[in-house]
Each structure stands twice: as structure tokens, then as C-alpha cells.
N, C-alpha and C positions, 0 to 999 in steps of 0.2 A: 409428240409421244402418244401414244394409242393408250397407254393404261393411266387415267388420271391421278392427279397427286396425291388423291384422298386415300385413291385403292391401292395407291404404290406404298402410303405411310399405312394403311393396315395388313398389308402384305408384310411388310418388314414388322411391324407386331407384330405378326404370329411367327415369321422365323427366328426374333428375339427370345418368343417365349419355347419354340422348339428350340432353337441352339441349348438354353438354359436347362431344358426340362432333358434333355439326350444328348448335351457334347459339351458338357462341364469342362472348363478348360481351367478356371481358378476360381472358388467363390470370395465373393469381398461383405464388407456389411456397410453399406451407406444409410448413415441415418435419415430420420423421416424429415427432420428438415431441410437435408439439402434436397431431397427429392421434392419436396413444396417448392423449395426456393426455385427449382428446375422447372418444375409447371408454371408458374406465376411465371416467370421469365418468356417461355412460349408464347404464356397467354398474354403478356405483354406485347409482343412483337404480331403476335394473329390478330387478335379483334381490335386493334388502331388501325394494320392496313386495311382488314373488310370493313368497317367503318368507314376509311378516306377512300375506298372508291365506291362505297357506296353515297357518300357526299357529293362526291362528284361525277355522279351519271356515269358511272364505267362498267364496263364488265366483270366478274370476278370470276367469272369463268377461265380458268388455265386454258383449256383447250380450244380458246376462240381467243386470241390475243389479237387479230387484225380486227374484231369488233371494237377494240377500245376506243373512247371516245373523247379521252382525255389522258395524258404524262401525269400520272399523282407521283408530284416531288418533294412533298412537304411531309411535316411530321415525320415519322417514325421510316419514310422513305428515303432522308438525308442519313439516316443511319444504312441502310443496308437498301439494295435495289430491289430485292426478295425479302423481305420480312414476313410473307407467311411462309414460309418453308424454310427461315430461320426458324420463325416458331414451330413449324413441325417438328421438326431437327430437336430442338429442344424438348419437346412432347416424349417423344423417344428415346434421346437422351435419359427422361427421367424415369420413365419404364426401364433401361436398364441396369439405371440404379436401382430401384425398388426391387427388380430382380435379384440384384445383387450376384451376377453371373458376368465374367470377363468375353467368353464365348458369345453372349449377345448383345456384343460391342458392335461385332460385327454389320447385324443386320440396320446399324445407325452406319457404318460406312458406306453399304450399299444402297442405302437412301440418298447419301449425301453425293457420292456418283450417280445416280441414276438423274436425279433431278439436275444434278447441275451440267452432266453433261448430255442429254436430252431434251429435258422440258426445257429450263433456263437456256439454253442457248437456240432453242426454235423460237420462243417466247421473244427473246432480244433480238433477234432477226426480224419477224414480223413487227418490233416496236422500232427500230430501224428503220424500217421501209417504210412504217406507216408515220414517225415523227420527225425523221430524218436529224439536223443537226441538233433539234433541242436534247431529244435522246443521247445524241453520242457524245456532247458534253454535259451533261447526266450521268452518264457510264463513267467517264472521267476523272468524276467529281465524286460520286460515289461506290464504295466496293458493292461487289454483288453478295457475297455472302455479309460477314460484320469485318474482315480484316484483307479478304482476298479478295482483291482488285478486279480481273479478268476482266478488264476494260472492253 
């Protein structure tokens, strides 16, 4: 994918917070602590995987994935194959709440297409090619997002 994940998840902030602010579709009131609970959860799942691959000599660059220089399967990786872009997902998620606007539901679904069927699936091609079967029973064993499979 040409637009990296960082610029795709502030891109979808600002069309969260334009849906909300010009195309009001239902407002809701989520209180402040789910919306914490919503961040922490993110930030759970972000700074373990850049942590394990910074442990482990890898790259954590999205858009260079045939640099990598090692499969990080452990920690917070047997939970989800992507865990920072669960915890993006989750970042946004909680921005919506705090918006407290149904219309800027939206701009966390096209996050969640955009990555998973663009970056996530160039990303797992290049980790394929470059890890071969440890990878694809990896993929196996673990879901890409926290419950969908997409072996």
C-alpha cells in the first residue's frame, strides 16, 4: 500500500471527526471510561508488538516487510498476527466514542478494510515468501485480526 498505516489511521481521524461534525446520523454518550478503557486496550496491543520487534532486530516499518529479519511469534503475537493495527483500530474506536457520533463509525470501518485488505495482505505475502512454512503455520495458528482467521 503506498499510504502508510500511520497516515491511513489519521486520515480516518479526520473523516471520523468530519462525519461527526456535518453528517450526524445518531448521537450516543459513551462515558469517559469506556473510552479509557478503549485506549489502554490499543495501547495494550501497540507498544508490546513495537517493543517485540524491536527486541528482536526487525523492522517495524509497515512498508518494508521483506526487510524483516525475524517471525516475532511470541507475546502479544499468539494473540493476533497484527496487533498494531488491532491497536490502531482500537485508538479509533475510542475516538469514536468520545465523539459520541454513530456516522463516525464509519471512518473505523474503512480503516479496518483498508488495512486488512491492502497493507495486511501485501505484508503476509512478503512474510510468506520471505519465512515460508514457519509463517504459514503461524497464520494457522494464529487469527490476523483478534477472532478472524484469514489464514
Amino acid at each position: 500500500m503506498k499510504i502508510p498505516p500511520l497516515a491511513q489511521l489519521a486520515i480516518c481521524f479526520a473523516i471520523a471527526g468530519g462525519l461527526s461534525a456535518y453528517m450526524p446520523i445518531f448521537r450516543f454518550h459513551a462515558p469517559n471510561w469506556l473510552v479509557a478503557i478503549e485506549v489502554i486496550a490499543g495501547a495494550a496491543f501497540l507498544v508490546p508488538a513495537v517493543v517485540s520487534f524491536i527486541l528482536h532486530n526487525t523492522t517495524v516499518n509497515p512498508r518494508s516487510p521483506s526487510n524483516a529479519t525475524s517471525l516475532v511469534t511470541s507475546g502479544v503475537f499468539n494473540i493476533s498476527r497484527n496487533p498494531m493495527y488491532v491497536g490502531m483500530l482500537f485508538q479509533l474506536l475510542a475516538f469514536v466514542l468520545w465523539l459520541g457520533e454513530l456516522s463516525a463509525l464509519f471512518a473505523a470501518v474503512i480503516f479496518f478494510i483498508s488495512i486488512d485488505r491492502f497493507q495486511i495482505r501485501s505484508e503476509e505475502q512478503s512474510l510468506r515468501k520471505k519465512f515460508g512454512e514457519a509463517f504459514t503455520e503461524y497464520a494457522k495458528r494464529v487469527p490476523r485480526w483478534l477472532i478472524i482467521r484469514n489464514g
